[in-house]
N, C-alpha and C positions, 0 to 999 in steps of 0.2 A: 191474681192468685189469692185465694182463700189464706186466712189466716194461719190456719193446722197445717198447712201445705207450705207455710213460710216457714215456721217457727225450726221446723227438724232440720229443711236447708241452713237459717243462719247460725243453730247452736253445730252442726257437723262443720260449716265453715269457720267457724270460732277454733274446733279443737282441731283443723287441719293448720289454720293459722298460727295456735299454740304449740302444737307438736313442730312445725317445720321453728317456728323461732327458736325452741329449746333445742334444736338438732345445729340449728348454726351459729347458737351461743356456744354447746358444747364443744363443737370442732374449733370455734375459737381460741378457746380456753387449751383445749391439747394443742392447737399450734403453736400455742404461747408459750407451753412448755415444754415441747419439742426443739422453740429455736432458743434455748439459755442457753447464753454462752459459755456455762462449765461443759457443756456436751463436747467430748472431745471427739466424736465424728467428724470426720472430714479434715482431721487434724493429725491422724494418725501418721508414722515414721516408723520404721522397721529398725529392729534393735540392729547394733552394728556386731554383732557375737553372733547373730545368727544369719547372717548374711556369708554365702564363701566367697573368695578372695577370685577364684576362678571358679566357672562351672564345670560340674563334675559329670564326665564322658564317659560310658562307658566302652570295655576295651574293644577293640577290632576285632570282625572275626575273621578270622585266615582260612580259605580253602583251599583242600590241595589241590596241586597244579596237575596231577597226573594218578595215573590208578583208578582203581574202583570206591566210591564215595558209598562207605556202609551204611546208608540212612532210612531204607527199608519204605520208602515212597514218602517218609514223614511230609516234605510238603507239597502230596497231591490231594 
């Protein structure tokens, strides 16, 4: 390979080599500060005030047993 014909390949592999290193310097750096340990993720506990005691059901519905049910086809 001619010279001119070198020069463009190794300065584009130069800045393909610079660009990926500062992409896996930087995700370092954010890992780094994603895992400190004040992050109270994955640590979380649900206050006890807002917790009920029992879960809350809603009432039964009663249908009648006999007669004509005025519901007008509601559920066809």
């Amino acid at each position: 390979m001619s010279e001119r014909r070198l020069r463009p390949l190794l300065v584009a592999a130069l800045l393909l080599g610079a660009a990926t290193a500062a992409a896996v310097a930087l995700n370092l750096l954010l890992l780094g500060r994603a895992s400190a340990g004040n992050d109270p993720v994955g640590q979380l506990r649900p206050r006890i005030a807002s917790v009920p005691a029992q879960p809350v059901t809603p009432a039964a519905t009663v249908l009648p047993t006999h007669g004509r049910i005025d519901n007008e086809g509601a559920d066809d």
